[in-house]
C-alpha positions in Angstrom: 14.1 -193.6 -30.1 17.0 -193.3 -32.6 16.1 -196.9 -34.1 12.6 -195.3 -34.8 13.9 -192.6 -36.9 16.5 -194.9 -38.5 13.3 -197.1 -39.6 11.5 -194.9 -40.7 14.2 -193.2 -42.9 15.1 -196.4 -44.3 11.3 -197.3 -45.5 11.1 -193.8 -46.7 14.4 -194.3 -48.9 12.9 -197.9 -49.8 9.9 -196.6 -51.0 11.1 -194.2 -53.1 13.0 -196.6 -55.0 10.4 -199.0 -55.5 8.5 -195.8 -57.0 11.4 -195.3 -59.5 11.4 -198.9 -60.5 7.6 -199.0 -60.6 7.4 -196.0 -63.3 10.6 -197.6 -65.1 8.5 -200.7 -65.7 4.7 -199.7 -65.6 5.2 -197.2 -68.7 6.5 -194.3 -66.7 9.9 -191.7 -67.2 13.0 -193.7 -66.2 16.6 -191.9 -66.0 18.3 -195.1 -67.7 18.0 -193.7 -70.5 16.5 -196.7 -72.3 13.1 -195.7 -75.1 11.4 -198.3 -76.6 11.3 -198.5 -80.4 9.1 -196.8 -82.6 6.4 -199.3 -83.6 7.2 -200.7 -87.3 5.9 -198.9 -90.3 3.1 -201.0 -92.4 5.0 -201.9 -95.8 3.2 -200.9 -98.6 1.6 -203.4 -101.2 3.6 -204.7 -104.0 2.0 -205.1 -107.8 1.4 -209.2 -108.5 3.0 -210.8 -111.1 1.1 -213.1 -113.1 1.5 -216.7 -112.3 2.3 -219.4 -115.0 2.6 -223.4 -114.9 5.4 -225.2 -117.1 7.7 -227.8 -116.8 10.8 -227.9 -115.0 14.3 -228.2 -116.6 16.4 -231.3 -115.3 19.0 -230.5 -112.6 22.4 -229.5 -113.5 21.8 -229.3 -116.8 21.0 -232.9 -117.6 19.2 -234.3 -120.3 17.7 -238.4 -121.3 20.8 -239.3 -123.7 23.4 -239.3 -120.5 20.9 -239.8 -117.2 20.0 -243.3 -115.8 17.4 -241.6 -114.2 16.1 -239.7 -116.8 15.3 -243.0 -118.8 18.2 -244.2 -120.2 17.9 -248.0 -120.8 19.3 -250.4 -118.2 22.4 -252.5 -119.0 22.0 -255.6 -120.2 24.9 -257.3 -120.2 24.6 -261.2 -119.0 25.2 -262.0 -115.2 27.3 -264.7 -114.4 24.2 -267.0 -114.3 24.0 -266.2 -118.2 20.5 -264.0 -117.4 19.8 -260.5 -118.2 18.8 -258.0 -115.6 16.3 -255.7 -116.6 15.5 -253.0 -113.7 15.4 -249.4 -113.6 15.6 -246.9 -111.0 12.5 -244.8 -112.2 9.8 -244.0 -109.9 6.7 -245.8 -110.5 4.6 -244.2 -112.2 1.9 -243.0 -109.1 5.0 -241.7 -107.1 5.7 -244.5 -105.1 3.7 -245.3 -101.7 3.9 -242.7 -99.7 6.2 -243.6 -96.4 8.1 -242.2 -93.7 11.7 -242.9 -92.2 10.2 -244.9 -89.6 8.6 -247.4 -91.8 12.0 -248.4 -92.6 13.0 -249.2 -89.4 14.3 -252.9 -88.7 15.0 -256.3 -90.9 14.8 -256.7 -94.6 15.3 -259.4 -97.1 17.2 -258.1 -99.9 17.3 -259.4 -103.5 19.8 -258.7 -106.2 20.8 -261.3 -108.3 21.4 -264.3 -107.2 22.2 -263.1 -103.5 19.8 -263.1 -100.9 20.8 -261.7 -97.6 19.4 -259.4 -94.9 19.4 -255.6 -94.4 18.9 -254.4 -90.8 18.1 -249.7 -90.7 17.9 -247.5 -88.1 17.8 -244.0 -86.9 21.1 -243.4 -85.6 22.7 -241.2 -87.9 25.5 -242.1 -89.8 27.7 -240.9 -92.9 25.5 -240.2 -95.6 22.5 -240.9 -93.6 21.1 -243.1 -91.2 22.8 -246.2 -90.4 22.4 -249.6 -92.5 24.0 -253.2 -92.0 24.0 -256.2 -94.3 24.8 -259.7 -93.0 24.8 -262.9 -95.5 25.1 -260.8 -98.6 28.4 -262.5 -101.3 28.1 -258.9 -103.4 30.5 -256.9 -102.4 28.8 -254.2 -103.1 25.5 -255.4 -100.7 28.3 -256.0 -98.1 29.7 -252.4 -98.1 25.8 -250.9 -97.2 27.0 -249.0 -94.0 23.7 -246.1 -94.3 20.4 -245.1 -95.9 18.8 -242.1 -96.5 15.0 -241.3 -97.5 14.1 -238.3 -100.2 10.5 -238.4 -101.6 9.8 -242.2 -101.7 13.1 -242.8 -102.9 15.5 -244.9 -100.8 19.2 -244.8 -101.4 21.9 -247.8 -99.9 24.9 -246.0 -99.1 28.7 -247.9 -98.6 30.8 -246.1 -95.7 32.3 -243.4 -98.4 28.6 -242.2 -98.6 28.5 -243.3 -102.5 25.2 -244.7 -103.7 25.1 -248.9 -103.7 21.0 -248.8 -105.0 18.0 -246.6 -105.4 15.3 -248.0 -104.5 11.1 -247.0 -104.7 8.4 -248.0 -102.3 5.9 -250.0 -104.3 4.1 -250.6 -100.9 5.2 -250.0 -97.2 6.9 -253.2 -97.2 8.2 -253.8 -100.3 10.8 -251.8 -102.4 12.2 -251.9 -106.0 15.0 -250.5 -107.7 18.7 -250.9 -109.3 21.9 -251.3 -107.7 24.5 -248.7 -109.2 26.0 -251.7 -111.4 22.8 -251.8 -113.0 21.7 -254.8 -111.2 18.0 -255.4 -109.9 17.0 -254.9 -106.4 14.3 -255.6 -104.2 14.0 -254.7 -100.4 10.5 -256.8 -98.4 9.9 -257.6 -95.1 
């Protein structure tokens, strides 16, 4: 008879604490001393500003006279095959094809000069970027391409000190034009 009573005091104590915990959690008076918060104030409407459209200044201060970019004209001093390179690194006019980094993915053929040589990207990231071989290419500077990275429709050849080797634009999803840093042409296809 003396386990009875011990049972039944033991449910009665076990039942009174699930009572507790029930009006602790079920929106009831707890003794933990924990309130919610006060629910937020609405914020009050602010005055609109007129909107206006002009155009943008060039970063950093920079102006045509002393950008590449900005339309300064290529150099055209002689290559050693006695020809004259004429390329810039301006976007095309529409913008470029629109693409994504995967498009990149995989072999190119690159063009510069008179070198000819392929250009293998991927996804696994890298100084700079993503990373970028070469393999075949005599310019140094084509052989140094150790990453890419994508802004816009502008793709950039990086060399393992994450300094720019060419700027290139999409002209299609398989085709891309632009200048090496030296002012040379360059043209990435598959």
């Amino acid at each position: 008879m003396s386990h009875s009573w011990r049972a039944i005091a033991v449910s009665a104590a076990l039942a009174a604490s699930l009572a507790a915990c029930q009006s602790a959690y079920f929106g009831g008076q707890s003794n933990n001393g924990y309130s919610p918060p006060p629910p937020p104030r609405p914020l009050a409407a602010a005055p609109v500003g007129t909107v206006s459209q002009s155009e943008l200044p060039p970063p950093g201060g920079a102006n045509a006279a002393n950008d590449p970019m900005m339309g300064e004209p290529p150099d055209l001093r002689p290559g050693a095959d006695g020809t004259v390179q004429t390329a810039t690194a301006t976007p095309p006019s529409s913008g470029g094809a629109p693409i994504g980094r995967t498009d990149l993915l995989g072999g190119w053929t690159v063009s510069s000069g008179g070198d000819s040589c392929q250009l293998f990207m991927s996804l696994t990231s890298w100084s700079g970027g993503y990373r970028a071989s070469t393999r075949g290419c005599t310019s140094p500077a084509l052989q140094a391409v150790s990453a890419w990275n994508l802004s816009g429709n502008q793709v950039t050849l990086l060399d393992q000190g994450s300094s720019t080797v060419a700027r290139l634009y999409s002209t299609s999803k398989t085709q891309f034009n632009g200048q090496t840093e030296a002012g040379a042409a360059i043209s990435v296809a598959r």
